[in-house]
N, C-alpha and C positions, 0 to 999 in steps of 0.2 A: 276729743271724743275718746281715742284711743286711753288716756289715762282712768277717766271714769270719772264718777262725780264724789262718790267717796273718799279718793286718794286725792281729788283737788282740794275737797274739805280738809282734812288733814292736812295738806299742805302751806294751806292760808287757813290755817283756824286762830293762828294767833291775830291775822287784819292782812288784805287785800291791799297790797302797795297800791300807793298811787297812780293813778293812771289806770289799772289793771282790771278794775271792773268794767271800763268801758269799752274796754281790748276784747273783755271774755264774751261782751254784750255783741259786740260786732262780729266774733267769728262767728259767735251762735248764730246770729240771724241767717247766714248762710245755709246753715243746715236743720232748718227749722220744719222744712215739709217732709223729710227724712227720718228723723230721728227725736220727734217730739219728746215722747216717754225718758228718753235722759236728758233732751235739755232741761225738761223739768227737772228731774232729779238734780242734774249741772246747777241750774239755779236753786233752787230748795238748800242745795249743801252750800254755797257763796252764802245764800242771804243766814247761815247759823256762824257766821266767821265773825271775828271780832272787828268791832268800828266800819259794821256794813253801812248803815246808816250816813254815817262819814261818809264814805265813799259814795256814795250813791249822792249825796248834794254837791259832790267834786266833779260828778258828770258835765260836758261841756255838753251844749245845746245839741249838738249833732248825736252825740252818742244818748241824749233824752229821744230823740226822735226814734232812731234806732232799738231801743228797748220799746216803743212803744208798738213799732211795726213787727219786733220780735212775737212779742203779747198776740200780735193781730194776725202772725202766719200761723203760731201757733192754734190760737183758737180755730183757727181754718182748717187745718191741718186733721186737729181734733174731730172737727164736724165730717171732714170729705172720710177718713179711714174711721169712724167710729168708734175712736178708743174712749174707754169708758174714766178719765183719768181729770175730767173738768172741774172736779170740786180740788183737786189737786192745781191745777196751773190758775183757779179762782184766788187759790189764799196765795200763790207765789207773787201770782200777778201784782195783791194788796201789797205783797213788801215790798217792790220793786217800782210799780209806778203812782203810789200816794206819795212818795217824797219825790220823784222827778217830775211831777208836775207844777208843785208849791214852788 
């Protein structure tokens, strides 16, 4: 959180090592009723990195479920503080769980 969502883009813009998207999937969900507005942004910058796609059908079951319940705090999160920012976590949510559900 501390580094930002910009500087982690930049830092995997060439492709999200193995493993690594499901790492970022699972700290996220921790601070998901917190700090929705950048996990968005956190997720927005991952899903423009090269061979996201890739990565995201390397997820293992566990870490599908986990982005799924991410999606589900965050929408909550959304609804209880009112931020106005849902057509934003609508189109992340598309990149992120149409392939981890197939």
């Amino acid at each position: 959180m501390k580094i930002g969502a910009s500087e982690l883009a930049k830092i995997f813009k060439s492709e999200i090592g193995f493993g690594l998207l499901g790492e970022f999937i699972e700290c996220l969900t921790g601070y998901a009723s917190s700090n929705s507005s950048e996990i968005i942004n956190i997720l927005e910058g991952l899903a423009t990195t090269n061979r996201f796609s890739l990565s995201l059908q390397f997820l293992s079951e566990h870490e599908r479920e986990l982005c799924q319940q991410l999606f589900s705090d965050l929408d909550k999160s959304l609804s209880e503080n009112g931020l106005n920012i849902d057509d934003r976590l609508q189109a992340v949510k598309q990149k992120y769980i149409h392939v981890t559900t197939t």
